[in-house]
N, CA, C and O of each residue as an XYZ file, in Angstrom:
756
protein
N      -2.425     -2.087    -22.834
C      -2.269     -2.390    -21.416
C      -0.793     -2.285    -21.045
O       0.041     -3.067    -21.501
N      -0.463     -1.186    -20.109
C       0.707     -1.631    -19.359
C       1.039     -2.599    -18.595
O       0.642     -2.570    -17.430
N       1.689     -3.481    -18.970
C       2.707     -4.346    -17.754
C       3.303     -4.158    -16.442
O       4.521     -4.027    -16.319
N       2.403     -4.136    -15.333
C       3.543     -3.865    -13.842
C       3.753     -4.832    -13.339
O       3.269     -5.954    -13.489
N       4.784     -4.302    -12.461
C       5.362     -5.701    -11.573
C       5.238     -5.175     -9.933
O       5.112     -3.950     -9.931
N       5.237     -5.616     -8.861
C       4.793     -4.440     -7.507
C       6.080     -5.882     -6.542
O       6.231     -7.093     -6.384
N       6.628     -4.627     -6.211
C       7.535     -5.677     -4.671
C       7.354     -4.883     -3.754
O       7.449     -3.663     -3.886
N       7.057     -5.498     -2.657
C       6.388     -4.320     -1.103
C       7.361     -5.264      0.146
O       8.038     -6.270      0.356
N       6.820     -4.090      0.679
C       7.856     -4.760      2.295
C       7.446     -5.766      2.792
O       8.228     -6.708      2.657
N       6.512     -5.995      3.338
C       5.687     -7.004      3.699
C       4.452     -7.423      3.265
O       3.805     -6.828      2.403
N       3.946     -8.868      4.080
C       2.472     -9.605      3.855
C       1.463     -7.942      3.824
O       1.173     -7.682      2.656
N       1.157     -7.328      4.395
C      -0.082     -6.808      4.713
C      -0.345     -6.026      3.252
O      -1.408     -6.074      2.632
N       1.075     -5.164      2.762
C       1.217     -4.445      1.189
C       1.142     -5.746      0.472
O       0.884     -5.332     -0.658
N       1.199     -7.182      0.359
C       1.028     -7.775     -0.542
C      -0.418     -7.967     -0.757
O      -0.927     -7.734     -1.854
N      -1.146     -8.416      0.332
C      -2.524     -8.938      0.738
C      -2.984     -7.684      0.017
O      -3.401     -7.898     -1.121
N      -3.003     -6.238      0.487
C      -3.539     -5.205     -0.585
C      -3.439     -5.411     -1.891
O      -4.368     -5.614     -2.673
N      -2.701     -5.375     -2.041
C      -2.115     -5.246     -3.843
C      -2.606     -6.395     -4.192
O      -2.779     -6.267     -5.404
N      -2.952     -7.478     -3.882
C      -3.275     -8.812     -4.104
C      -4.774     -9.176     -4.060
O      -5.175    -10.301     -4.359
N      -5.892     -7.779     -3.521
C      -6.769     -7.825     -3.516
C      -7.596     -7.707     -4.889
O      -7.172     -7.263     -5.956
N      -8.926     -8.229     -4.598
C      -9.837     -8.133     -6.040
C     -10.383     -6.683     -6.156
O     -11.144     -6.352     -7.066
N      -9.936     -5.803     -5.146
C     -10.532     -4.457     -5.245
C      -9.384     -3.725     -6.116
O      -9.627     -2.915     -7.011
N      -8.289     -4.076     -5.773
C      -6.903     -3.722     -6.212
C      -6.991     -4.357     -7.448
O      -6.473     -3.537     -8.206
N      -7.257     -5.107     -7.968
C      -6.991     -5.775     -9.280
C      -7.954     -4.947    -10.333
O      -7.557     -4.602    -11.446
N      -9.443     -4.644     -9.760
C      -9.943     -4.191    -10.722
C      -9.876     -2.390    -10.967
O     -10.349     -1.767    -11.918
N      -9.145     -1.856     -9.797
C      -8.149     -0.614    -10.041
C      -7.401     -0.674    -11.296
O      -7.570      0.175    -12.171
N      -6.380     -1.885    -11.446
C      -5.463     -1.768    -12.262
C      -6.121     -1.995    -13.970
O      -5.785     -1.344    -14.959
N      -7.303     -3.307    -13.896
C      -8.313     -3.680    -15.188
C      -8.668     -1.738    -15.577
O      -8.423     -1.152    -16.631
N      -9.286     -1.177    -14.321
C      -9.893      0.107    -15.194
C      -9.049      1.046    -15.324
O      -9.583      2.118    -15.607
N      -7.848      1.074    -15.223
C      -6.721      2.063    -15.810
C      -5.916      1.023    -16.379
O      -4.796      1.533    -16.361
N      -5.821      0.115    -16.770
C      -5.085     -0.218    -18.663
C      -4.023     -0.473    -17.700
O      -3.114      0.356    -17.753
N      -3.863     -1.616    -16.629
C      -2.887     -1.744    -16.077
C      -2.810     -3.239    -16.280
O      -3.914     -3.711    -16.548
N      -1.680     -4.257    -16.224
C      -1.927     -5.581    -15.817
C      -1.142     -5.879    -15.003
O      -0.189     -5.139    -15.244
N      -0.796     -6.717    -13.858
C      -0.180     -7.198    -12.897
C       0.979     -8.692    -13.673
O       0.658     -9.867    -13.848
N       1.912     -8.210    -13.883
C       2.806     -9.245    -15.013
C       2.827    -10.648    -13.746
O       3.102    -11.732    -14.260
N       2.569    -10.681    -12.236
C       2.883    -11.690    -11.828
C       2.377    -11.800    -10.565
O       1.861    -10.707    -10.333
N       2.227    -12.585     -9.533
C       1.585    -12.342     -8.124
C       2.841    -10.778     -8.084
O       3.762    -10.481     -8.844
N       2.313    -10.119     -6.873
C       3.269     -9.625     -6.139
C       4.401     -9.821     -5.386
O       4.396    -10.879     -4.757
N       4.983     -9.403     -5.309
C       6.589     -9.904     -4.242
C       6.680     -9.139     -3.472
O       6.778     -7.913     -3.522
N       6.646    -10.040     -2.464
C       7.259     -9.758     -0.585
C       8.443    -10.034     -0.473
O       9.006    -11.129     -0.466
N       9.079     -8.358     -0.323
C      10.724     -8.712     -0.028
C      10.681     -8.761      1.451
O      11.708     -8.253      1.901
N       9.855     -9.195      2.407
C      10.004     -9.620      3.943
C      10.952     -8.806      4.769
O      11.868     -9.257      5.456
N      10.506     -7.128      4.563
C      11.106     -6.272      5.358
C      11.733     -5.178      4.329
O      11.950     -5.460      3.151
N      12.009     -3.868      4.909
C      11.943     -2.776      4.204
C      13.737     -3.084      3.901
O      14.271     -3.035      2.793
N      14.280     -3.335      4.940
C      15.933     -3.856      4.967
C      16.260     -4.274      3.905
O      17.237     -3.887      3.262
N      15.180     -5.444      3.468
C      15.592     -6.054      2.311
C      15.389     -5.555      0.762
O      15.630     -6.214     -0.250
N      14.908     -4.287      0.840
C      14.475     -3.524     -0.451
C      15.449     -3.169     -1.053
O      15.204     -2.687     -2.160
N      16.853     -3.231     -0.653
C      18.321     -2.670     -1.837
C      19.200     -3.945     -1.374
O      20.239     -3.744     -0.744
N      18.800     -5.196     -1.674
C      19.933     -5.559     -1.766
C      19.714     -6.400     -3.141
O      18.663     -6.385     -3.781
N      21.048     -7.242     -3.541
C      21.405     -7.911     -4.560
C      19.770     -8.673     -4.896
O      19.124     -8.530     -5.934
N      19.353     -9.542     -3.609
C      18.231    -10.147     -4.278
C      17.472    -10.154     -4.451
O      17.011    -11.040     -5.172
N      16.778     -7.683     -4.145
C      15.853     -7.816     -4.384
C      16.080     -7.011     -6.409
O      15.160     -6.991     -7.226
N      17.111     -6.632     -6.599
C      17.398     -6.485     -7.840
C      17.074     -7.772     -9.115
O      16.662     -7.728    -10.274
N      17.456     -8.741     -8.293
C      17.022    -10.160     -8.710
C      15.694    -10.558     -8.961
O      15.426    -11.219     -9.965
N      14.513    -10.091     -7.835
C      13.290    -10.404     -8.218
C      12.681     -9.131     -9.081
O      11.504     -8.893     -9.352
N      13.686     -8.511     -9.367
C      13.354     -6.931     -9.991
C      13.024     -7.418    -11.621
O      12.108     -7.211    -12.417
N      14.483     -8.285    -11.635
C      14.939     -8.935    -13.148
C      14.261     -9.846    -13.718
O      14.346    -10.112    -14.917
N      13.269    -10.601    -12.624
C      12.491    -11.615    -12.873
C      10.914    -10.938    -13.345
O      10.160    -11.516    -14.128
N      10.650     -9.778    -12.779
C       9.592     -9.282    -13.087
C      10.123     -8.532    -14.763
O       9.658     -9.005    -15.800
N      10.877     -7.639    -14.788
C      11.367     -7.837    -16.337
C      11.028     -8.818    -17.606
O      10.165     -8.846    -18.483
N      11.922     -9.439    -17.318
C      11.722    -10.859    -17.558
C      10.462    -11.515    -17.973
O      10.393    -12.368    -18.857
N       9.316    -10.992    -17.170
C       7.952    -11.613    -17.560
C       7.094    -10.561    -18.097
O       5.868    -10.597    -18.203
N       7.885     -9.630    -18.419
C       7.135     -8.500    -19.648
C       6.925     -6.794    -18.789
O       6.550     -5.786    -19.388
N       7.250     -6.848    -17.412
C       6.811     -5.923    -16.472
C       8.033     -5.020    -17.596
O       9.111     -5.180    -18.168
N       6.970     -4.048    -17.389
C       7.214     -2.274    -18.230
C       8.025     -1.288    -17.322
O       8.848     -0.486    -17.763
N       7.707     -1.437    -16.041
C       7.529     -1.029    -14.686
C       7.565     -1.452    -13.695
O       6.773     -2.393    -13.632
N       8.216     -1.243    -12.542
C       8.181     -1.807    -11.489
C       8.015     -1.043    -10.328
O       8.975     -0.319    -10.068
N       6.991     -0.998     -9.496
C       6.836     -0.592     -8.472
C       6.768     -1.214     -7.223
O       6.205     -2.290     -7.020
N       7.652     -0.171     -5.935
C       8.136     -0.542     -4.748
C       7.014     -0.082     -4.209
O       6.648      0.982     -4.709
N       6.398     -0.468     -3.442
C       5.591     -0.162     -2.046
C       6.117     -0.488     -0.716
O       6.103     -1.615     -0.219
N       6.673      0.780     -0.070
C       7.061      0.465      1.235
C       6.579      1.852      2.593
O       6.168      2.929      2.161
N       6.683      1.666      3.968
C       6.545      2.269      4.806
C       7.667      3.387      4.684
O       8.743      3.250      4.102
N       7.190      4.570      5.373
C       8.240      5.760      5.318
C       8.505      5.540      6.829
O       9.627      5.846      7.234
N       7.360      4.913      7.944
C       8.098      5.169      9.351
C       8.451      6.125      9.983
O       7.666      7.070     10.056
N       9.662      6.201     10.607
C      10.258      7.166     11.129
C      11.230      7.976     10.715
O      11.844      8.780     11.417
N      11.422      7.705      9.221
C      12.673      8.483      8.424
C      12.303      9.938      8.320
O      11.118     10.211      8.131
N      13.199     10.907      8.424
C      13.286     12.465      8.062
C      12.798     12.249      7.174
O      11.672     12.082      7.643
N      12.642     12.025      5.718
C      12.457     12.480      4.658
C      11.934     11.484      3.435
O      12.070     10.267      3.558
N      11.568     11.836      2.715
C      10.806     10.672      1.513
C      12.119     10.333      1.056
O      12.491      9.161      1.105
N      13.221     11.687      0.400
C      14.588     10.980      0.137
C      15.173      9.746      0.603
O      15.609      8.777     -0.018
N      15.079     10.022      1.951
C      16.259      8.932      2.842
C      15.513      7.413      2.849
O      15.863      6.292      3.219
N      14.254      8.006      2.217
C      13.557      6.591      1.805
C      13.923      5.539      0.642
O      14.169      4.360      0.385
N      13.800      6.634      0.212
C      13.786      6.287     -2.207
C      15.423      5.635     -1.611
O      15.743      4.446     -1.623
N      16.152      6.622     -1.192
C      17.782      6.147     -1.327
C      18.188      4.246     -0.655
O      18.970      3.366     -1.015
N      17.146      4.377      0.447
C      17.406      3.106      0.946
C      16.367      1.788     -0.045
O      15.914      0.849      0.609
N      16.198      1.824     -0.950
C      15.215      1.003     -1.269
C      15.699      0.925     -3.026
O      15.618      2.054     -3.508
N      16.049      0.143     -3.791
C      16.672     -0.394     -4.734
C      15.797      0.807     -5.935
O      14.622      1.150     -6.064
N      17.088      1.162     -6.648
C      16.490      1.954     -8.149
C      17.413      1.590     -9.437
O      18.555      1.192     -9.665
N      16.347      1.926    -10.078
C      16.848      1.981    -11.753
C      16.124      2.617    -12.568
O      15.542      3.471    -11.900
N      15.756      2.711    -13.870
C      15.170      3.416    -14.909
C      13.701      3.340    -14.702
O      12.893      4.260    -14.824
N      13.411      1.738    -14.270
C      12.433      1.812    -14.494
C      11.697      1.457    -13.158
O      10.498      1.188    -13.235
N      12.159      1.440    -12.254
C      11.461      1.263    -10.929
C      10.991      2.425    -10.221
O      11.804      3.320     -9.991
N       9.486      2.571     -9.744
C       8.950      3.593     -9.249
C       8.834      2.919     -7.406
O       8.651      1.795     -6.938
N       9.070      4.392     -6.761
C       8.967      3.839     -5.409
C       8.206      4.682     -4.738
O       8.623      5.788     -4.394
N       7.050      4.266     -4.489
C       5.881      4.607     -3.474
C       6.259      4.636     -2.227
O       7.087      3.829     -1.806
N       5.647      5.674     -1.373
C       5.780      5.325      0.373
C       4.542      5.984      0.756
O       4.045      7.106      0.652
N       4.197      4.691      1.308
C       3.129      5.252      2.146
C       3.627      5.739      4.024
O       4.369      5.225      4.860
N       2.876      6.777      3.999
C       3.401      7.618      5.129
C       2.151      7.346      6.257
O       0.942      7.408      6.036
N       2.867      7.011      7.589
C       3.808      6.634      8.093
C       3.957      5.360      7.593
O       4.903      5.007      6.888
N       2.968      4.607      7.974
C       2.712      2.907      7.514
C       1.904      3.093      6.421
O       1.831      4.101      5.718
N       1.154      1.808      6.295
C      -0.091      1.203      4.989
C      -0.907      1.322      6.278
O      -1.482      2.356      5.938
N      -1.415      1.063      7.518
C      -2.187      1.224      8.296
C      -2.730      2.315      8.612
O      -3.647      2.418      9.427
N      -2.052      3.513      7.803
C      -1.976      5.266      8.194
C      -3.488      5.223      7.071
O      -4.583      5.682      7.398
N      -3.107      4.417      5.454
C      -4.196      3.890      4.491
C      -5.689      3.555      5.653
O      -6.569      4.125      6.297
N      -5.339      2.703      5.433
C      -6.785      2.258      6.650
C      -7.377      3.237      7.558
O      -8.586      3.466      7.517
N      -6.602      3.819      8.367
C      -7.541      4.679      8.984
C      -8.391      6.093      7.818
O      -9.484      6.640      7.969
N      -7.424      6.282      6.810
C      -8.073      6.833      6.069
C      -9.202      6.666      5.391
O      -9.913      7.558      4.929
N      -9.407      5.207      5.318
C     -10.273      4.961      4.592
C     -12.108      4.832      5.666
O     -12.817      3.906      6.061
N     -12.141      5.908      5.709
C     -13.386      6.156      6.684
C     -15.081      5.027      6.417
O     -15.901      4.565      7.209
N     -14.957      4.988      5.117
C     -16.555      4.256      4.651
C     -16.070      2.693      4.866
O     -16.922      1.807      4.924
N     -14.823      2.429      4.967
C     -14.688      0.546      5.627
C     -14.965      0.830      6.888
O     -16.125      0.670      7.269
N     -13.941      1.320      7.818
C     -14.324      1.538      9.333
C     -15.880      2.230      9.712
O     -16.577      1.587     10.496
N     -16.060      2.665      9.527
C     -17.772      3.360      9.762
C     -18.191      1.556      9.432
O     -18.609      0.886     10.376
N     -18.004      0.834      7.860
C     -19.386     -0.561      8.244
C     -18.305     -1.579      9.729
O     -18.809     -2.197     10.667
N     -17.291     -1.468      9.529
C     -16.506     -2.358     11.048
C     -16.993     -1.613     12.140
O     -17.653     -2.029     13.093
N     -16.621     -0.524     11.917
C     -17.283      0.127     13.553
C     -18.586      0.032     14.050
O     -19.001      0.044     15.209
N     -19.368     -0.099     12.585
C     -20.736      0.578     13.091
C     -21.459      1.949     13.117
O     -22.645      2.247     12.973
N     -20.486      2.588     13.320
C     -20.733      4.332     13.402
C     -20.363      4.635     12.465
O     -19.763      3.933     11.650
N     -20.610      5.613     12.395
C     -19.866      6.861     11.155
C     -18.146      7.569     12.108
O     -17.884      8.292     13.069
N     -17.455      6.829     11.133
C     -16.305      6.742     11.391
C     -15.450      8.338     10.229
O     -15.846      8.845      9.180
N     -14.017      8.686     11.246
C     -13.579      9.772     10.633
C     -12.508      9.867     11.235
O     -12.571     10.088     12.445
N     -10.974      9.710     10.485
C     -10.130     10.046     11.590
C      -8.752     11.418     10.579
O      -7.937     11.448      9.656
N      -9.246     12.106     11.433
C      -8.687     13.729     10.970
C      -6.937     13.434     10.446
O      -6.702     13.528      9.242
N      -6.223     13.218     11.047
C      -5.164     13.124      9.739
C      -3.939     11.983     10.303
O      -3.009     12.120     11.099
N      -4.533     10.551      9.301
C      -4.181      9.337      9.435
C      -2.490      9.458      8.925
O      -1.813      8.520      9.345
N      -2.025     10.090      8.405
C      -0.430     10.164      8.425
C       0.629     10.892      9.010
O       1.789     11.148      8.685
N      -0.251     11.203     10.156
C       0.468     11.503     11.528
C       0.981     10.846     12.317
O       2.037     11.139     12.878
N       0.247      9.720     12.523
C       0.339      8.683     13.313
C       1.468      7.561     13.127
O       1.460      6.643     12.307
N       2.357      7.835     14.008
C       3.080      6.782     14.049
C       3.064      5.497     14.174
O       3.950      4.826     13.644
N       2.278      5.048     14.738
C       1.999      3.269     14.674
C       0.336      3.711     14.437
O      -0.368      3.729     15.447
N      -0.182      4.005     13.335
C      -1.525      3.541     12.618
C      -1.950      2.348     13.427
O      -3.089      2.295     13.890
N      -1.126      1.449     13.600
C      -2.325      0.021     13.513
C      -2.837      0.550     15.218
O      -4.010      0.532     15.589
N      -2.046      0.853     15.800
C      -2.119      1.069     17.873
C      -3.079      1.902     17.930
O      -3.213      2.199     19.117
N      -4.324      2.809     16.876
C      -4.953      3.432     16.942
C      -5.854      2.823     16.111
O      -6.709      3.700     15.988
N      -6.150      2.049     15.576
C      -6.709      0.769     14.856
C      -6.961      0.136     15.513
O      -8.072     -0.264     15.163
N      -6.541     -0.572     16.811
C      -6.403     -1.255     17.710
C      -7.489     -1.238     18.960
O      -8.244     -1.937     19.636
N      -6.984      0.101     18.744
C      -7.686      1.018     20.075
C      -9.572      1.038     19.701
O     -10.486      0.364     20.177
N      -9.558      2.090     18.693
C     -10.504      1.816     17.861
C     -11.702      1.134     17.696
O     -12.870      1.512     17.786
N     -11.099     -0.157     17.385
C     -11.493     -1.374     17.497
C     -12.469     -2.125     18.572
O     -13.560     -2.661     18.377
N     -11.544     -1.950     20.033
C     -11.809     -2.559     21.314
C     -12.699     -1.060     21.679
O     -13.485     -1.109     22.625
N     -12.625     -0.412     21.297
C     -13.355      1.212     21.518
C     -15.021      0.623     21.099
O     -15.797      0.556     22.053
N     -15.619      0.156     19.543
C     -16.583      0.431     19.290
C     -16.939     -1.397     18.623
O     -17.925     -1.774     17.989
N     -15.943     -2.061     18.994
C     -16.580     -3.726     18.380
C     -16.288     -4.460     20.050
O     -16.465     -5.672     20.180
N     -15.802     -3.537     21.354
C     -15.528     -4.757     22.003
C     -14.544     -5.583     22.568
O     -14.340     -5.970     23.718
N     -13.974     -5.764     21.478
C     -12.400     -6.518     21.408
C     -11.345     -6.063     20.529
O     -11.521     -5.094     19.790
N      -9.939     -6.896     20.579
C      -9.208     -6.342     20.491
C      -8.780     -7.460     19.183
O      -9.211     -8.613     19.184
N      -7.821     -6.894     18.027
C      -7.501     -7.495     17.271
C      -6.151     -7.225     16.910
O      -5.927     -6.196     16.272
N      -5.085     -8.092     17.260
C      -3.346     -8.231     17.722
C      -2.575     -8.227     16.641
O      -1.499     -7.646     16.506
N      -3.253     -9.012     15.727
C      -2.300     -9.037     14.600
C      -2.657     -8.067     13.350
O      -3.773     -7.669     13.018
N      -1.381     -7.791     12.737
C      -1.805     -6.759     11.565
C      -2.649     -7.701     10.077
O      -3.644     -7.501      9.381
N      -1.535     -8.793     10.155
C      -2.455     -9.790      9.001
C      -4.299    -10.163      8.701
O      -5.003    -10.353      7.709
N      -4.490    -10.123     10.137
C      -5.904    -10.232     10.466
C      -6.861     -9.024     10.402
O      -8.013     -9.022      9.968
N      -6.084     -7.893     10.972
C      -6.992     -6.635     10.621
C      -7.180     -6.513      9.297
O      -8.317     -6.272      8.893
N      -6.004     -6.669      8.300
C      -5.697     -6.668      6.668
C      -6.994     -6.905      6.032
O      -7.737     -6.292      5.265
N      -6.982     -8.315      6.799
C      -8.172     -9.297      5.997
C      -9.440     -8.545      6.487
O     -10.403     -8.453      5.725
N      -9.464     -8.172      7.344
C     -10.821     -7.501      7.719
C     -11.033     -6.731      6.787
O     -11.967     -6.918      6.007
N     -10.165     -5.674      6.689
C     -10.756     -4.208      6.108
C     -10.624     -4.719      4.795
O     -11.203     -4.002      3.980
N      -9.959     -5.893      4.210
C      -9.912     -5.679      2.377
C     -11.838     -6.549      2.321
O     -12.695     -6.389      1.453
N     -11.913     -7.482      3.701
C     -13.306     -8.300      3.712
C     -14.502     -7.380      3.515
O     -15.428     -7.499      2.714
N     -14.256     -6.354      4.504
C     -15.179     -5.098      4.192
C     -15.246     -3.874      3.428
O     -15.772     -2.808      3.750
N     -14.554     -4.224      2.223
C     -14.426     -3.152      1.009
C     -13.329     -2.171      1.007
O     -13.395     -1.193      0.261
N     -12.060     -2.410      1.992
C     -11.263     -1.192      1.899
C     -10.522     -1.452      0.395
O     -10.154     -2.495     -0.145
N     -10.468      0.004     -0.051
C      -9.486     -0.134     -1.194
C      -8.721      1.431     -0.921
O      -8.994      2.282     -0.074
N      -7.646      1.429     -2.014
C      -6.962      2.368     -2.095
C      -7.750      3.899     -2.339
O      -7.661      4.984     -1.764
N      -8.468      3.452     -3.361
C      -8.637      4.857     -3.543
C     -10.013      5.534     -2.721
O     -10.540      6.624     -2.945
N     -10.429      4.413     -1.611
C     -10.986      5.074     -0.640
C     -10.139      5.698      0.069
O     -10.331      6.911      0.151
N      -9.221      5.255      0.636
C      -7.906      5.916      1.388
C      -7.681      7.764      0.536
O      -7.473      8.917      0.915
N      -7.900      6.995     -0.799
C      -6.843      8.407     -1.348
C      -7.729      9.478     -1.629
O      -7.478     10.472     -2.311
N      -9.201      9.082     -0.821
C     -10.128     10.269     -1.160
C     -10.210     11.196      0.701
O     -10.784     12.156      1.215
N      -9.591     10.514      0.946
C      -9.131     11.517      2.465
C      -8.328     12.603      2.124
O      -7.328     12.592      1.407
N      -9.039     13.884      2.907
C      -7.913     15.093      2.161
C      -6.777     15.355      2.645
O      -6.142     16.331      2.244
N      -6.078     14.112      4.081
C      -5.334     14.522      4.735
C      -4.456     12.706      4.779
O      -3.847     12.133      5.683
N      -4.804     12.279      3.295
C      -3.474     10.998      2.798
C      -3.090     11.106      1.401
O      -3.497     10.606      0.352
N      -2.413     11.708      1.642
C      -2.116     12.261      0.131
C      -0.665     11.154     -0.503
O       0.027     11.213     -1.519
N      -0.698     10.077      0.853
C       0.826      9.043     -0.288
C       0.053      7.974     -0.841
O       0.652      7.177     -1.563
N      -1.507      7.768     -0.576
C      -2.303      6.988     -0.959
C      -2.832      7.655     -2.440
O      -2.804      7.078     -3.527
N      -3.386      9.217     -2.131
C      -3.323      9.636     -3.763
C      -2.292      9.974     -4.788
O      -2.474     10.212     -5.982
N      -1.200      9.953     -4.126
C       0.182      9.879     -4.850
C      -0.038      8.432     -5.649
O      -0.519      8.290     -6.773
N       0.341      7.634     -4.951
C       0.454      6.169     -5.596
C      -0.595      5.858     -6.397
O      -0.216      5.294     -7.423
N      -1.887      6.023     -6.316
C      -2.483      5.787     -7.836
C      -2.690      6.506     -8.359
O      -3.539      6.325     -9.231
N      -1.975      8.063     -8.194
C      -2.065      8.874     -9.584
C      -0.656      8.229    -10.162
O      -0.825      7.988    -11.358
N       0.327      7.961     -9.845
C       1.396      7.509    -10.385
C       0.713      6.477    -11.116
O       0.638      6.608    -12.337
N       0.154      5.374    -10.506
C      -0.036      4.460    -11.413
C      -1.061      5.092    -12.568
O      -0.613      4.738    -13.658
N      -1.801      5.583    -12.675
C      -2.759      5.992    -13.834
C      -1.638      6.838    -14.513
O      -1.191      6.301    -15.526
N      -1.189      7.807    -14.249
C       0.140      8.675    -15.150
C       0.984      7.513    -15.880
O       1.169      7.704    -17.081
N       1.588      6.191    -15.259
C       1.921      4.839    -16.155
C       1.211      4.650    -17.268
O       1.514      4.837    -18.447
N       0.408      4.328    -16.859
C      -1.041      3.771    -18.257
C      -1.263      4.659    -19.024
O      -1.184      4.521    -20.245
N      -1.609      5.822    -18.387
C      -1.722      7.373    -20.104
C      -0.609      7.140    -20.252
O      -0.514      6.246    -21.094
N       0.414      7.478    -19.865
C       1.780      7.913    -20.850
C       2.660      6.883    -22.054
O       3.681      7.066    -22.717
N       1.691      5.755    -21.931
C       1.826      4.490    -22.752
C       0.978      4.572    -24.019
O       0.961      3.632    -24.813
């Protein structure tokens, strides 16, 4: 079993990664989670001194590996991403493009049982604010409207979203990036 350690930008990447769908991802690729996850409470805070600190602490408790999960947003480039967000030997840094909400709309078989319908949305990492089309969505085919991102979270992990539903969309490919990275961890051990 490999040892990881995961620090993400915010609650909503923790609540994922923190899920029982997510956990038994990592059980069936020879992965273990060395500790809860860490919320460095904003992408800002991904290179500084203290998130090197909770870097050292995941070390520390046997992590092999450490992986960043953060938003790409509005940056030119995956570079100008990796560069702003803390590295070393052994830290891998994921981005999901645009947001983790870009995830969700990908993941068509959660939204189809929330919606009701047979749900499909043609290419979820286009979208600049994911959740505002989530949103829409939403008040589109349940009715009402749902404001906060924490709460949608809980919805879609309540109704089976996982990653590698996301990463079976042929048009989210930072969702199948990130767990082929993680399975490429576990073989190469």
């Amino acid at each position: 079993m490999v040892k990881v350690g995961f620090i993400v930008e915010g609650d909503c990447e923790k609540m994922v990664l923190s899920s029982n769908a997510f956990s038994q991802f990592l059980q069936a690729n020879n992965l273990v989670l060395v500790d809860e996850v860490i919320n460095a409470r904003g992408k800002s805070n991904l290179n500084l001194p203290s998130t090197a600190t909770l870097a050292q602490v995941l070390r520390d408790q046997g992590a092999q590996w450490i992986v960043v999960l953060r938003d790409a947003d509005d940056m030119p480039c995956m570079t100008s991403v990796k560069q702003e967000t803390i590295q070393a030997d052994d830290i891998i840094v994921c981005i999901a493009v645009k947001e983790l909400e870009g995830w969700y709309l990908a993941d068509s078989t959660t939204l189809s049982v929330i919606f009701r319908t047979t749900f499909f949305f043609e290419c979820p990492e286009q979208e600049l604010e994911p959740v505002e089309i989530l949103k829409g969505q939403y008040i589109k085919y349940r009715g009402r409207g749902i404001n906060d991102k924490k709460k949608f979270t809980n919805l879609m992990i309540g109704h089976g979203f996982t990653i590698e539903n996301a990463a079976q969309h042929p048009n989210c490919s930072s969702a199948n990036y990130f767990l082929t990275k993680l399975q490429t961890l576990a073989s190469a051990n």
